[in-house]
N, C-alpha and C positions, 0 to 999 in steps of 0.2 A: 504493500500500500504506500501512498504518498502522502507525509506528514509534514505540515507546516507548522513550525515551533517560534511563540515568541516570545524572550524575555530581554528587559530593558535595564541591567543591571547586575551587579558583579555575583549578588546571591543567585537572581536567576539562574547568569549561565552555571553556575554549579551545580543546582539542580537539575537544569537542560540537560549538562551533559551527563551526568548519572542516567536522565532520562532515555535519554539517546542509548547507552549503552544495553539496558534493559530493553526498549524495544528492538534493536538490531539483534539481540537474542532471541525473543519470540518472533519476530518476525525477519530473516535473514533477507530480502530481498526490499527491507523499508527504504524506500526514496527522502529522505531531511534534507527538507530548508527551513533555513534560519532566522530570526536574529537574535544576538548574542553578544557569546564573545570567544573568546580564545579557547577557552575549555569544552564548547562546543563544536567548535568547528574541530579540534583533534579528539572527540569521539565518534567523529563522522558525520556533522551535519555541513550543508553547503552555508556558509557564512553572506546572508544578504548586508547587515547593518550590524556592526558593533555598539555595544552599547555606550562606547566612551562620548559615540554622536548623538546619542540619548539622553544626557546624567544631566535634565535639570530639577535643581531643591527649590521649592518653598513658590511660595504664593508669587512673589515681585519676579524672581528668576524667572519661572515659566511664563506670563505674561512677558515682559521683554525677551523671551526669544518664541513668540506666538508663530511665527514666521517658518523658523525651522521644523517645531511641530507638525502645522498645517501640511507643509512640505512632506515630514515623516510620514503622514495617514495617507495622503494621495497615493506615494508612492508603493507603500505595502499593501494598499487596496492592487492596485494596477498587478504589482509582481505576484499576489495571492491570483489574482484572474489566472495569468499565464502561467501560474505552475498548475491550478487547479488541482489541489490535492483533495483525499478521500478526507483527512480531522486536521481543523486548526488547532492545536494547542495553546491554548495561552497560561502565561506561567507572574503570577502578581505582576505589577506594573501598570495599574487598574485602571488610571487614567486616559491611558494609549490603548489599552486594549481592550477595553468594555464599547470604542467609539467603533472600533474594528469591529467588536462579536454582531454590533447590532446591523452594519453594513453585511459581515459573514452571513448570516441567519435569513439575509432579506435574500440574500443570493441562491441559498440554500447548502451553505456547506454546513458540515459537522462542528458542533462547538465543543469543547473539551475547555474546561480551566482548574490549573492546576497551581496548588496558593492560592485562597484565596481573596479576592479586594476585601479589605480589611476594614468592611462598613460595619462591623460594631464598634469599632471605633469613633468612628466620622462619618457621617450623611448614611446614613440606614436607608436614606427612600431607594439608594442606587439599588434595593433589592428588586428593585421591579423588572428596573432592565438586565439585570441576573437570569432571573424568573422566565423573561419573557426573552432570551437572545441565548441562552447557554443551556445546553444538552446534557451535560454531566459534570458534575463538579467534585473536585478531589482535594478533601482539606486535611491540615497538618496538626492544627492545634486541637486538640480533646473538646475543649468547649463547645470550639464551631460547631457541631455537629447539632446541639442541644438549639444553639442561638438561629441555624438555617432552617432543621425541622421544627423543631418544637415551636418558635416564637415566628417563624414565617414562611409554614408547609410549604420548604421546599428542600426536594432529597438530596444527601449531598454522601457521599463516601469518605469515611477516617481511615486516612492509608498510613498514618505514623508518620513522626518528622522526617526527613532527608538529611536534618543533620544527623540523625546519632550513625547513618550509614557513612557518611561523607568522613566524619574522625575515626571512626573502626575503621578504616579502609585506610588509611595515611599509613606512610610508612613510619616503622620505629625511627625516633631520634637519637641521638647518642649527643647530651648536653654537650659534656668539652669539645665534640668534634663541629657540632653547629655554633659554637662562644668561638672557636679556632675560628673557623669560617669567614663567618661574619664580623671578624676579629672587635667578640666581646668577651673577652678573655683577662678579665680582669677580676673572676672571682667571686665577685657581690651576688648575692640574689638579686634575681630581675624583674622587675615591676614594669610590665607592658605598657604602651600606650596605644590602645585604640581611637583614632580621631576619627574615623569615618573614612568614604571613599569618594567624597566630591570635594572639589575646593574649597569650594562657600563654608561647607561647616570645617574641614579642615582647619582652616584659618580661624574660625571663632571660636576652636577647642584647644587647639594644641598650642598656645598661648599661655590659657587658663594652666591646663594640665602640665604643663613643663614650669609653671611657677613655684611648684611645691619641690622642685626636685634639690633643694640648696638644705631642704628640713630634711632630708634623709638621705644623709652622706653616707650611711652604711649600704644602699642599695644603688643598682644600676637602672636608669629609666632607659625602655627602648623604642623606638616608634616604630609603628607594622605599618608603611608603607601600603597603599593598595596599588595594585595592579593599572587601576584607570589611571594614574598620579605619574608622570616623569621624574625619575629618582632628581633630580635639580630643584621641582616646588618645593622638596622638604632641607634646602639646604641654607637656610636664614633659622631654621628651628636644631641645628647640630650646632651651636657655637658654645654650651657647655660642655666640659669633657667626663662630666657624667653622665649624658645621653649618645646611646648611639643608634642605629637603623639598621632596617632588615627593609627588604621589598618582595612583594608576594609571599611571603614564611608565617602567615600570622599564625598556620595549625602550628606550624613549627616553634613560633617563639612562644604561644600556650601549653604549649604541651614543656616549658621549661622555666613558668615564670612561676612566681611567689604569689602577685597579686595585682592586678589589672586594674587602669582607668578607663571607662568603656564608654565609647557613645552611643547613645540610644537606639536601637534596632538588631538586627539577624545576630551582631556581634555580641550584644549581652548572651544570649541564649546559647552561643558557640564557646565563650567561656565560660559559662556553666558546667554545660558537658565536658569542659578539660578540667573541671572542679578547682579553679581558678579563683578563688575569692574577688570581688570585683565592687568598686565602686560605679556608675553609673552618670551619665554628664549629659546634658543638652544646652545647648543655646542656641537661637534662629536668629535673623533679622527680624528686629522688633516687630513692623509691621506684619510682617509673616507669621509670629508668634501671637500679634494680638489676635488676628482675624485664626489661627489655629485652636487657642482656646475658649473658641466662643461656641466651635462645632465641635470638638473632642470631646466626649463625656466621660472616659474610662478614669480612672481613680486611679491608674498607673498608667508608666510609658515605658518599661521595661519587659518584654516578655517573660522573664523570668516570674516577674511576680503579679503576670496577667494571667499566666500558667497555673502559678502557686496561689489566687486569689488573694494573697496577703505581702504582705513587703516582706521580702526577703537579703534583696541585696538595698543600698541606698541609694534612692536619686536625688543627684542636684541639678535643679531645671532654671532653666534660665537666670532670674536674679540670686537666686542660691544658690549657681554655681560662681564662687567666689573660690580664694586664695586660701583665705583662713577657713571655709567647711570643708574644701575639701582637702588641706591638711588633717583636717580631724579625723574626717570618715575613712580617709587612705590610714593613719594609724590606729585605728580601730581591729580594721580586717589584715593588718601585717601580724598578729599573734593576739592568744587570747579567747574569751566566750566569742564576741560576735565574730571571728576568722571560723570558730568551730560551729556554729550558730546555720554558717552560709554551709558549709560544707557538708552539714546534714541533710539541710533544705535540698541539696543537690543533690543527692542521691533518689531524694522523693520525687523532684522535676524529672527524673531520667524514666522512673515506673510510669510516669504523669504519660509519657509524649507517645507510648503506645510501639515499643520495639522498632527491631531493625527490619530493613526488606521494601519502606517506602516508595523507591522508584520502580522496583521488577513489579508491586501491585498497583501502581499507577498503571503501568503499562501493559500488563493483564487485562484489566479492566477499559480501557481503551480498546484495544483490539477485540477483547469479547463483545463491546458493546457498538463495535464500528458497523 
């Protein structure tokens, strides 16, 4: 069969291309195209759009580049005609791909979404056009299930997270020979830094986060680099010589750190599962954050503790991510009740998220239901 996959973003194509790999087992002669990124296109899918031409944040960014978007849907509509596949896939990225499902569905293709738009969060009514544009839907979090059937009969399938397959799969690390490596080879326990994988929040985190690093000269601060990012943006934030970088390694430098500053999203929930004690950070441009918490209604912005329905790790959001809380909250979780506290919770998140196998039953179900 011929499958059209699309995700806008670094977590996507990880899932993609897990995705990708499961289907071209069940089905050995599957046709993928894409969009994505790197990790899709070397499981086998044909690479239309990388997402790096995708990655806009917040309310003001998207608006000034309305241009390019517009751009984006035209042209994915046109290249969907001309491949004319049997299932469109779409994989979160809700925005771009809910404007898609509803053109797919009027054309008559197959709609499949997988992740998904994360309207308990923000604007619920988009259930309609869920409802009414998408054939079968495949979600990750335990809850969804309750919040798509129960509160708005619509069936949806729990296939288990994709991460807990994505870090079982990594290969072993061997600490001193990735500290050699990356020559951070100096010893200290290493306190991650997660900033994100767009600029815009880049820049409004890793500022914050790199202030605290003068209060704990026993550790070493690192920064996990993403992939969308030219190793040169992060090079105005290496001028202390107790931070150093890694780029694309973040299973790697988790699977090695003591204790993590995290920005909000996929990445809390990825160091959980490396049981990684973790502080938790946001901050938008203002305006993006006022008009963001007027439609958000959720009591947390961490999945970890949207998961665990209670706080578990700490967030500091916007004006309360300062210098001095999160000094505190970072010495908190370095030893101690609450570092042991998080590390129990983790263990419960992990029974929470419903085992491994996520992609091979995405794509079971797919193909059964094509």
């Amino acid at each position: 069969m011929k499958y059209y996959i699309i995700a806008g973003e670094a977590s996507g194509d990880l899932h993609g291309s897990n995705l990708i790999k499961a289907l071209k087992l069940k089905d050995p002669d599957a046709q993928i195209r894409c969009w994505g990124g790197d990790l899709m296109e070397a499981a086998g899918g044909t690479l239309v759009k990388h997402y790096k031409e995708m990655a806009f944040m917040g309310f003001i960014e998207v608006i000034m580049n309305l241009g390019a978007i517009f751009a984006n849907i035209k042209f994915c509509k046109n290249d969907i005609a001309a491949f004319n596949p049997d299932i469109i896939i779409f994989i979160d990225y809700s925005g771009f791909n809910l404007r898609i499902a509803e053109w797919a569905k009027q054309q008559g293709f197959s709609t499949n979404y997988y992740i998904s738009p994360q309207i308990w969060a923000s604007r619920e009514g988009r259930i309609q056009k869920i409802k009414k544009n998408i054939d079968a839907m495949y979600v990750i979090l335990p809850f969804e299930k309750d919040f798509y059937e129960k509160k708005h009969d619509f069936h949806v399938h729990f296939v288990g997270h994709p991460l807990i397959d994505a870090i079982e799969n990594r290969g072993e690390i061997n600490e001193k020979s990735f500290r050699e490596a990356n020559k951070l080879d100096n010893g200290k326990p290493i306190i991650a830094l997660l900033p994100g994988s767009r600029k815009q929040e880049v820049k409004k985190m890793l500022m914050t986060m790199l202030s605290v690093t003068d209060d704990f000269p026993d550790y070493y601060f690192v920064i996990a680099g993403a992939p969308s990012l030219d190793n040169e943006f992060y090079a105005p934030f290496l001028k202390n010589t107790n931070v150093g970088f890694v780029s694309n390694k973040t299973y790697a430098l988790l699977s090695v750190s003591h204790a993590a500053l995290v920005t909000s999203g996929t990445a809390t929930l990825e160091t959980a599962l490396f049981k990684v004690p973790q502080v938790v950070c946001y901050k938008a441009n203002w305006i993006s954050y006022q008009i963001a918490k007027r439609i958000i209604t959720l009591e947390y912005i961490s999945l970890v503790n949207l998961i665990m329905d209670k706080e578990i790790v700490r967030e500091l959001i916007q004006d309360d991510l300062t210098t001095k809380n999160l000094k505190n909250e970072l010495a908190k979780i370095l030893e101690g009740s609450s570092r042991e506290d998080q590390l129990k919770a983790y263990d419960q998140l992990e029974q929470k998220l419903g085992g491994r196998g996520a992609s091979g039953k995405v794509a079971k179900l797919i193909i059964e239901n094509a």
